[in-house]
C-alpha positions in Angstrom: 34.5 20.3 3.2 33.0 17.0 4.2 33.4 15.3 7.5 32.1 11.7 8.8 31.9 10.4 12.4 31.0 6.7 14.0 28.4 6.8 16.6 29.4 3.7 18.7 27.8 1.8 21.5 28.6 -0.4 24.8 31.9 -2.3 24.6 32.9 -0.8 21.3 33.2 2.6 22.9 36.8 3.9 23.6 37.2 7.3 24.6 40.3 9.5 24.5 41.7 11.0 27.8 40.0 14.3 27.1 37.6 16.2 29.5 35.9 17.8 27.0 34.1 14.8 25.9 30.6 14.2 27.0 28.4 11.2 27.2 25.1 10.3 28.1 23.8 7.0 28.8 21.4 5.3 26.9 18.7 2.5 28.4 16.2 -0.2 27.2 12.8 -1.5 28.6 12.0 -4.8 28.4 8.8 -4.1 27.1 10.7 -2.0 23.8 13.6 -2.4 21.2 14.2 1.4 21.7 16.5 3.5 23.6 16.1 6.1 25.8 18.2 9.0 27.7 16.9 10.4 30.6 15.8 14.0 29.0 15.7 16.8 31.8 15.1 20.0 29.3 15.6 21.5 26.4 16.8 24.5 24.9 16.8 26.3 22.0 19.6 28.2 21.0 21.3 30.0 24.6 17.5 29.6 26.1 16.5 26.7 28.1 12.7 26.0 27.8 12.0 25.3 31.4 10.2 22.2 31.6 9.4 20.8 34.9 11.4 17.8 36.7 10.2 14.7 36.2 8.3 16.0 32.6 9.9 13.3 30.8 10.2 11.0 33.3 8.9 7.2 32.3 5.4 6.8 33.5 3.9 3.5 34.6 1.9 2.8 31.0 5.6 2.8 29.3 5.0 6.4 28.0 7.1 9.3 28.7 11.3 9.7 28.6 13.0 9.8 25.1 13.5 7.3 22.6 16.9 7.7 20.3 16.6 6.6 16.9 18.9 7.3 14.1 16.4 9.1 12.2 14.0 10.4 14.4 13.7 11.7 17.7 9.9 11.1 19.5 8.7 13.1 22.6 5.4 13.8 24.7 2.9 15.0 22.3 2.5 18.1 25.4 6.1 19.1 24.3 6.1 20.0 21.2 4.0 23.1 21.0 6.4 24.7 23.5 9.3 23.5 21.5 7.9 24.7 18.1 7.3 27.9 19.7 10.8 28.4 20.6 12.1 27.3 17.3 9.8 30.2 15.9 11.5 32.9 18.1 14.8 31.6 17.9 14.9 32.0 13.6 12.9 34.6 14.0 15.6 36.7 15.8 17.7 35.6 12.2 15.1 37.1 9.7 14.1 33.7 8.6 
């Protein structure tokens, strides 16, 4: 079976009347042609990593938060071992 979606933007989105929809919003820096959400954790699988508050919080030299990309998704550098690790577990509870 093959399925397709639209991911849509701004204006152009028009959501049903369900409450089992949710959304996130997206926001741009002047000083970037990216987007970011504001990224409070991360979990793998049913466990939630645990990072702090404020971990991926935009810093004053433009670093930090979490930039969308259609392709790719970039984070903190300091955030991936944890991350990985988890990944690691996670498959390795499924033999693989």
């Amino acid at each position: 079976m093959t399925a397709t979606s639209v991911l849509r933007f701004g204006e152009d989105t028009k959501l049903p009347p369900r409450r089992d929809i949710k959304s996130t919003p997206l926001s741009q820096l002047n000083i970037s042609w990216n987007y970011y959400v504001d990224l409070m954790d991360i979990s793998v699988g049913d466990r939630r990593l645990g990072f702090p508050p404020g971990k991926f919080d935009l810093k004053s030299n433009g670093s930090g938060r979490c930039v969308i990309d259609s392709g790719a998704m970039v984070l903190q550098e300091d955030a991936y071992d944890p991350i990985l690790h988890e990944f690691d577990e996670h498959f390795a509870s499924f033999g693989v």
